[in-house]
C-alpha positions as a Markdown table, in Angstrom:
| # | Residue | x | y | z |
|---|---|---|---|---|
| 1 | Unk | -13.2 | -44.1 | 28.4 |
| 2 | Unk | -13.9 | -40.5 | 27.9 |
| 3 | Unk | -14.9 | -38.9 | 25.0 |
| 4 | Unk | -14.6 | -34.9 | 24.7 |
| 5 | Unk | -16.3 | -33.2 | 21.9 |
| 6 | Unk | -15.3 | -29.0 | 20.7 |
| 7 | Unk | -18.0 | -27.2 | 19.4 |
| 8 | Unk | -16.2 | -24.6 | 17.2 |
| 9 | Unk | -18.0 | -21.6 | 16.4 |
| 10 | Unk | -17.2 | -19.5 | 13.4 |
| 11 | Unk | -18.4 | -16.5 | 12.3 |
| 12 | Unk | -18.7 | -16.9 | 8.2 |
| 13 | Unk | -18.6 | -13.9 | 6.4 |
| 14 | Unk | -22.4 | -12.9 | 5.4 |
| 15 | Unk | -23.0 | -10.0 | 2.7 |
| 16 | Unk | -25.3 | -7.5 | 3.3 |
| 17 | Unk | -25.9 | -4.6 | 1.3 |
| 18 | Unk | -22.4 | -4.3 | -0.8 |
| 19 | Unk | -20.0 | -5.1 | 1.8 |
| 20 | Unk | -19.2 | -8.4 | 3.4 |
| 21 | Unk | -19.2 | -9.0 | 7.5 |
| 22 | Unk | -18.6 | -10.9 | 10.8 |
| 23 | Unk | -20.8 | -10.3 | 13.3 |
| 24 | Unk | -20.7 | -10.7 | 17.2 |
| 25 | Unk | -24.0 | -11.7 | 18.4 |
| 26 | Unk | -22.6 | -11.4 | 22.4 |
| 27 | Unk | -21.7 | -7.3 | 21.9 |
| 28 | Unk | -23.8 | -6.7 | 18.7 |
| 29 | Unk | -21.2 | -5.8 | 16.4 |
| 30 | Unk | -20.3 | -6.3 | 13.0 |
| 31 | Unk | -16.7 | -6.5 | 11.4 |
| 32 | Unk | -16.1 | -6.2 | 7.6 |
| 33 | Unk | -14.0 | -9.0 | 6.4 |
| 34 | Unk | -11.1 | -9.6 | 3.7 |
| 35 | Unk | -14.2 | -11.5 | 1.4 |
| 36 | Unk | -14.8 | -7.3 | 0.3 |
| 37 | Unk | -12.1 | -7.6 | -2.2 |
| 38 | Unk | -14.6 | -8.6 | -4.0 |
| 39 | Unk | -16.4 | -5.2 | -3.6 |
| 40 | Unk | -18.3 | -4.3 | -6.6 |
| 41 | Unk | -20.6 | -1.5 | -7.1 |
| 42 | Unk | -21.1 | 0.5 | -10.4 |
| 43 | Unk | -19.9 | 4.0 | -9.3 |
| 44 | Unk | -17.4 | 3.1 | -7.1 |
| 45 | Unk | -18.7 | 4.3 | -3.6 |
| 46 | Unk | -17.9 | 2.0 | -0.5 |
| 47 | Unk | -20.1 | 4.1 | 2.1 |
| 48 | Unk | -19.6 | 2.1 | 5.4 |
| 49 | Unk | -22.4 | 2.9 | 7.5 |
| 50 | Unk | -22.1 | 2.6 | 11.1 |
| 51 | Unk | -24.3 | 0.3 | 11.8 |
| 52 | Unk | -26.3 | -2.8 | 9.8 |
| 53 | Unk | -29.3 | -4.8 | 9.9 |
| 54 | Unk | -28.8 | -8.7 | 10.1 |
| 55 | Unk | -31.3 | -11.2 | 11.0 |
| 56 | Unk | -33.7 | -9.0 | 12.9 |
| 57 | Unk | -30.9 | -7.4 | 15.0 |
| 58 | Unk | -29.3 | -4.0 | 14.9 |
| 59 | Unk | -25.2 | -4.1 | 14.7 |
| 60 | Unk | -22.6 | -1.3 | 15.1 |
| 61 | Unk | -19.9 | -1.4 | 12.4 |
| 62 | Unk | -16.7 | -1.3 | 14.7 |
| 63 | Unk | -13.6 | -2.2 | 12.3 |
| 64 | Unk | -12.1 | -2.9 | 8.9 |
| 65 | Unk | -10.0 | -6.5 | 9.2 |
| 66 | Unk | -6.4 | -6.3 | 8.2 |
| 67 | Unk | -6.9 | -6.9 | 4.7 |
| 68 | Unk | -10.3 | -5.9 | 4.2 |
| 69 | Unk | -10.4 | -4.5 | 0.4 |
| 70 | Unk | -6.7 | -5.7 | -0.4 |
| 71 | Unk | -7.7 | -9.6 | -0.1 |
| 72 | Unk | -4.6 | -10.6 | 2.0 |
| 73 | Unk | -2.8 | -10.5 | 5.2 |
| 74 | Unk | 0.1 | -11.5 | 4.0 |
| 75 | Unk | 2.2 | -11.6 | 0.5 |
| 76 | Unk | -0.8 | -12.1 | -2.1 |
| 77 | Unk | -1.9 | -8.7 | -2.7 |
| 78 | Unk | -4.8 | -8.3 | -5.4 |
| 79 | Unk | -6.4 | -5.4 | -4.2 |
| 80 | Unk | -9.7 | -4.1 | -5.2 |
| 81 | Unk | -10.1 | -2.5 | -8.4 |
| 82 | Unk | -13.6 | -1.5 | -8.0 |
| 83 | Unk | -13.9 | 1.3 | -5.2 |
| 84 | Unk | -12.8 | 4.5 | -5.6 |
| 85 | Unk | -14.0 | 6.0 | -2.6 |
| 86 | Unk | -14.6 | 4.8 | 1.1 |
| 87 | Unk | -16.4 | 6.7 | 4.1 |
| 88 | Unk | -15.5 | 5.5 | 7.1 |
| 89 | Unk | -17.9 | 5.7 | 10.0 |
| 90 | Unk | -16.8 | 7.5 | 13.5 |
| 91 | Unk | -18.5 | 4.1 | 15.0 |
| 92 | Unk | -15.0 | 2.3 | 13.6 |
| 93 | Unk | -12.0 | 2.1 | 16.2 |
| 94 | Unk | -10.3 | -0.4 | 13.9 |
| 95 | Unk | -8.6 | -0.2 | 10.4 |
| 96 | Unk | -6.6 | -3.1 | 9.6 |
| 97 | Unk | -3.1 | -3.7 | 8.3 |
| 98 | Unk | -3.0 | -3.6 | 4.6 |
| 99 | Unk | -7.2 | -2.4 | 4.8 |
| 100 | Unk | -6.9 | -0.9 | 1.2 |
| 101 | Unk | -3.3 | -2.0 | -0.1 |
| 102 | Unk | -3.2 | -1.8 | -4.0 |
| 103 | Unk | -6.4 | -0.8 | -4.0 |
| 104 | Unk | -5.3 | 0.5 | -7.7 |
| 105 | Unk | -8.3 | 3.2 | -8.3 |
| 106 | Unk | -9.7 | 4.8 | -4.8 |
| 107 | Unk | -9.4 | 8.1 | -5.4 |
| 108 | Unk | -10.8 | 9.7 | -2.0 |
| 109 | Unk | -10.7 | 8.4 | 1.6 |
| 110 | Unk | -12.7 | 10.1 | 4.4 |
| 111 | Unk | -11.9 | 8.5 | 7.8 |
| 112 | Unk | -13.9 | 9.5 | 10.5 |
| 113 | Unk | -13.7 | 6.5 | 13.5 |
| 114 | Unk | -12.6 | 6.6 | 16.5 |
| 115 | Unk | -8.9 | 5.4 | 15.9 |
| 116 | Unk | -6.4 | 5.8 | 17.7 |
| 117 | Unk | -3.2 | 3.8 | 15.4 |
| 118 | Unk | -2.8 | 2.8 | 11.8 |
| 119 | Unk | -0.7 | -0.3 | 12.1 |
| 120 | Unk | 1.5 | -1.2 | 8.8 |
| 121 | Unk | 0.5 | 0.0 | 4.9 |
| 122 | Unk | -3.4 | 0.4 | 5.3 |
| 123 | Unk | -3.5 | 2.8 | 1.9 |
| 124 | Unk | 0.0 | 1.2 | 0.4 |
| 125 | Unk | -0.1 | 1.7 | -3.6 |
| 126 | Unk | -3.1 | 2.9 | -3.8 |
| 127 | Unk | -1.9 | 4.7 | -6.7 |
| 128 | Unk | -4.9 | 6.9 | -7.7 |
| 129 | Unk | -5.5 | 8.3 | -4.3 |
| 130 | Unk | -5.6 | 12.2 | -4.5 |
| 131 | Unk | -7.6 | 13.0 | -1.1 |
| 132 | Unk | -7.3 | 11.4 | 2.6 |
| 133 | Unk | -8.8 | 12.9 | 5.4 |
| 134 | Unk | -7.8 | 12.0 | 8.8 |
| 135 | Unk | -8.8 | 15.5 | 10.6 |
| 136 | Unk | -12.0 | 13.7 | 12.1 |
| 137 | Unk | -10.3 | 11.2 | 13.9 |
| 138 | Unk | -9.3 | 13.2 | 17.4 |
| 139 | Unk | -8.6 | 9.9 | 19.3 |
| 140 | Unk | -5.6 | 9.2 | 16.5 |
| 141 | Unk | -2.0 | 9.3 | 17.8 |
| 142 | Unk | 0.0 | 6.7 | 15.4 |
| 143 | Unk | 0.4 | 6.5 | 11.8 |
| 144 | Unk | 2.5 | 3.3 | 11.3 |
| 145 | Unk | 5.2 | 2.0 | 8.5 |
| 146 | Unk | 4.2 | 2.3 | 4.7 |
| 147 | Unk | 0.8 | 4.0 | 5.9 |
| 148 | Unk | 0.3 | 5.5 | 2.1 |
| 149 | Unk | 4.1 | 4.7 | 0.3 |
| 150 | Unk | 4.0 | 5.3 | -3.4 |
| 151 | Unk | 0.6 | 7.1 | -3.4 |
| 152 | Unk | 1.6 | 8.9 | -6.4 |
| 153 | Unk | -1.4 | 11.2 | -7.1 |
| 154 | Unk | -2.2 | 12.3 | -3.9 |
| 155 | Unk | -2.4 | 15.6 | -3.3 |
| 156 | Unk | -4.2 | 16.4 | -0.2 |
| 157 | Unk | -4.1 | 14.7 | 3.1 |
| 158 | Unk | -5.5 | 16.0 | 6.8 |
| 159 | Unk | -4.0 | 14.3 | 9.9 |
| 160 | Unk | -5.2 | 15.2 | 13.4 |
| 161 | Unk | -3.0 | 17.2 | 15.6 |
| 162 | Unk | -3.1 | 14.1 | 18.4 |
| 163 | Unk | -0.6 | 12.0 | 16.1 |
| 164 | Unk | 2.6 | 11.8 | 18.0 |
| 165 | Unk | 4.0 | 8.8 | 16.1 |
| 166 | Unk | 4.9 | 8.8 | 12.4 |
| 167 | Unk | 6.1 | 5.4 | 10.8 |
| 168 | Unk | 9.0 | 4.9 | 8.8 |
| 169 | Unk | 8.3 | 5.4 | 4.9 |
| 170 | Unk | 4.6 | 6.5 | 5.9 |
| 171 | Unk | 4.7 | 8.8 | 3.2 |
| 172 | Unk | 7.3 | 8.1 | 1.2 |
| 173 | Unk | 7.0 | 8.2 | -2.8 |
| 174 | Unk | 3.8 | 10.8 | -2.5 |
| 175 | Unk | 5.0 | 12.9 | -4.7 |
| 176 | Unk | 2.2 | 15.1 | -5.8 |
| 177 | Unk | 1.3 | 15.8 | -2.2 |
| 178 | Unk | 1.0 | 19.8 | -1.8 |
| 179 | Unk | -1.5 | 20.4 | 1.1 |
| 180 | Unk | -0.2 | 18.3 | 4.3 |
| 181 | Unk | -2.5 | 19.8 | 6.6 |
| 182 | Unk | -1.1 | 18.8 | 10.4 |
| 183 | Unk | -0.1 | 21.0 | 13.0 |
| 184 | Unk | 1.6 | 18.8 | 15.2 |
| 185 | Unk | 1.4 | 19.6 | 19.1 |
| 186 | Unk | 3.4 | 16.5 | 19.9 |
| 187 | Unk | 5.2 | 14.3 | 17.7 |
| 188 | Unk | 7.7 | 12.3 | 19.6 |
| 189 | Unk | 8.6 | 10.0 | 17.2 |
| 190 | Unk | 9.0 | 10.3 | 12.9 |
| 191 | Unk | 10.5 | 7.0 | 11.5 |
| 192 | Unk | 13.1 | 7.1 | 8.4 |
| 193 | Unk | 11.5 | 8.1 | 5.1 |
| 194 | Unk | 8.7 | 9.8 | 6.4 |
């Protein structure tokens, strides 16, 4: 008679500071998790810093889960209503699906990580968007499906020149946009809708 036992070892979400994490005690890094939907500061101002203090030990901030600020990875969007800007760190390499989906009031997105694809819808409906800026990002070189459909109000957007890949409907429905700053030195591939 043999009795096996599985220790099962999850990584709650902790908050520190305004944002919620995972951490990874093996590499030191930290994660922020779908739990910042619940984001709340009073002006609005999501500064992700690359790197945070837990328990005595120094982690580096190294993605945004799929989900992060929209509260789902799937069909049960609620988005945050509370940020209306984020800085992203150049420490990131990660931005999830869906990181900022309805996120109904974010005004201004400054990306700076060390990405190198958005995946599916990561600033979908984020309605009150007027500024993204990609131009930081030099490692960047696919911008997927639905990457900012239906951002109505914005205006301004910088993409790197490494992007060879443009998803289908990526920015479709943008229809204030009037300084789409890319020089492309290698686009292989625009999807339908662009």
């Amino acid at each position: 008679f043999v009795i096996c036992i599985f220790a099962i070892s999850a990584s709650a979400a902790e908050k520190v500071g305004d944002f919620y994490y995972s951490f990874d005690d093996a590499n030191l890094t930290a994660r922020l998790t779908i739990d910042n939907v619940n984001f709340n500061r009073e002006d609005g101002i999501a500064d992700i810093k690359s790197t945070v203090e837990y328990k005595g030990k120094t982690y580096t901030v190294v993605a945004l889960n799929d989900g992060c600020f929209s509260g789902s990875t799937s069909n049960s969007w609620s988005g945050n209503k509370s940020i209306k800007e984020v800085y992203i760190p150049e420490t990131v390499t990660y931005i999830g699906k869906h990181a900022f989906r309805e996120c109904i009031n974010l005004k201004k997105a400054i990306v700076k990580g060390n990405i190198t694809s958005f995946y599916d819808a990561e600033f979908y409906h984020c309605y009150a968007l007027e500024e993204l800026d990609m131009s930081a990002v030099t490692s960047l070189t696919k911008i997927g499906d639905y990457f900012c459909q239906g951002d109505s109000k914005l205006t301004t957007i910088k993409i790197p020149s490494t992007v060879t890949s443009i998803g289908g409907n990526a920015f479709a429905q943008c229809s204030s946009l009037t300084s789409f700053d890319f020089v492309p030195s290698g686009v292989t591939s625009i999807g339908g809708r662009a």
